[in-house]
C-alpha positions, 0 to 999 in steps of 0.5 A: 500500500502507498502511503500518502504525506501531507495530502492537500486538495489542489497540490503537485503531486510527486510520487516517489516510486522504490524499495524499502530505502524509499518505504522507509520502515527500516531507512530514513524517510527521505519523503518526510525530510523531503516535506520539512524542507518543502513547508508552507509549499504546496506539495502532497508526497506519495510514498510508492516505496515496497520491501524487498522491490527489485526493477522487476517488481517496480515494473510489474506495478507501475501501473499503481504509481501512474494511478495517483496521476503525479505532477513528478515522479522519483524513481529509486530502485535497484538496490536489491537488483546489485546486492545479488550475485548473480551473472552481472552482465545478464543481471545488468542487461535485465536491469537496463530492460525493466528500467526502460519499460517502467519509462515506457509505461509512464510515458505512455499514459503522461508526460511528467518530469521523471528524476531516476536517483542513482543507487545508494553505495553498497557497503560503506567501502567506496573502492569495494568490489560490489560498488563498482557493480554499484557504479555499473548500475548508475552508469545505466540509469545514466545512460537511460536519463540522457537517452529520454530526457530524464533527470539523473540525480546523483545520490551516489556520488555525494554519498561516495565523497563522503566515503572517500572522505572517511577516516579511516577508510572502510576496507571491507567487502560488501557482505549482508545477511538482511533478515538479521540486519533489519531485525536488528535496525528494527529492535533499535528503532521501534523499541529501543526508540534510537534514531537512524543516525544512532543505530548507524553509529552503533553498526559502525557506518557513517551514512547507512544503517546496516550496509543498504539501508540510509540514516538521516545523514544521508536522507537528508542528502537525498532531499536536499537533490529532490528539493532542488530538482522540484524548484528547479522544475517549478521555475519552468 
C-alpha cells in the first residue's frame, strides 16, 4: 500500500516510486525530510516505496504509481537488483530492460518530469568490489536519463565523497545477511526508540544503517537533490 504525506486538495503531486530505502520502515524517510524542507509549499508526497522491490517488481506495478496521476515522479530502485550475485552482465542487461519499460509505461499514459536517483553505495567501502557493480548500475540509469530526457540525480556520488572522505577508510567487502540486519535496525528503532543516525553509529557506518539501508545523514542528502530538482522544475 502507498502511503500518502501531507495530502492537500489542489497540490503537485510527486510520487516517489522504490524499495524499502524509499518505504522507509527500516531507512530514513527521505519523503518526510523531503516535506520539512518543502513547508508552507504546496506539495502532497506519495510514498510508492515496497520491501524487498527489485526493477522487476517496480515494473510489474507501475501501473499503481501512474494511478495517483503525479505532477513528478522519483524513481529509486535497484538496490536489491546489485546486492545479488548473480551473472552481472545478464543481471545488468535485465536491469537496463525493466528500467526502460517502467519509462515506457509512464510515458505512455503522461508526460511528467521523471528524476531516476542513482543507487545508494553498497557497503560503506567506496573502492569495494560490489560498488563498482554499484557504479555499473548508475552508469545505466545514466545512460537511460540522457537517452529520454530524464533527470539523473546523483545520490551516489555525494554519498561516495563522503566515503572517500572517511577516516579511516572502510576496507571491507560488501557482505549482508538482511533478515538479521533489519531485525536488528528494527529492535533499535521501534523499541529501543534510537534514531537512524544512532543505530548507524552503533553498526559502525557513517551514512547507512546496516550496509543498504540510509540514516538521516544521508536522507537528508537525498532531499536536499529532490528539493532542488522540484524548484528547479517549478521555475519552468
Amino acid at each position: 500500500m502507498s502511503k500518502e504525506k501531507n495530502k492537500k486538495s489542489s497540490s503537485t503531486v510527486l510520487v516517489a516510486a522504490g524499495d524499502s530505502l524509499t518505504q522507509a520502515s527500516f531507512s530514513s524517510n527521505y519523503l518526510s525530510i523531503l516535506a520539512k524542507k518543502l513547508n508552507g509549499d504546496d506539495y502532497t508526497f506519495i510514498n510508492s516505496g515496497e520491501v524487498g522491490d527489485t526493477s522487476e517488481s517496480l515494473l510489474n506495478r507501475i501501473h499503481d504509481v501512474i494511478a495517483h496521476n503525479p505532477n513528478f515522479i522519483t524513481i529509486l530502485i535497484g538496490a536489491n537488483d546489485a546486492r545479488q550475485d548473480n551473472e552481472i552482465n545478464v543481471s545488468l542487461k535485465a536491469y537496463r530492460k525493466n528500467i526502460e519499460k517502467i519509462i515506457f509505461e509512464i510515458r505512455s499514459k503522461m508526460n511528467v518530469p521523471i528524476a531516476l536517483i542513482s543507487l545508494s553505495p553498497l557497503g560503506e567501502n567506496p573502492h569495494s568490489d560490489k560498488n563498482k557493480t554499484v557504479e555499473r548500475y548508475n552508469l545505466i540509469l545514466k545512460d537511460i536519463a540522457s537517452e529520454h530526457n530524464l533527470t539523473y540525480l546523483p545520490f551516489y556520488e555525494s554519498l561516495i565523497s563522503i566515503l572517500y572522505k572517511k577516516t579511516p577508510t572502510d576496507t571491507s567487502q560488501f557482505k549482508l545477511n538482511l533478515a538479521s540486519a533489519l531485525l536488528k535496525s528494527a529492535f533499535q528503532k521501534y523499541i529501543l526508540r534510537r534514531n537512524w543516525d544512532k543505530i548507524s553509529d552503533s553498526n559502525g557506518f557513517s551514512i547507512l544503517t546496516d550496509g543498504i539501508h540510509l540514516n538521516d545523514k544521508s536522507g537528508n542528502i537525498l532531499a536536499g537533490l529532490i528539493q532542488e530538482w522540484l524548484l528547479l522544475k517549478n521555475k519552468h
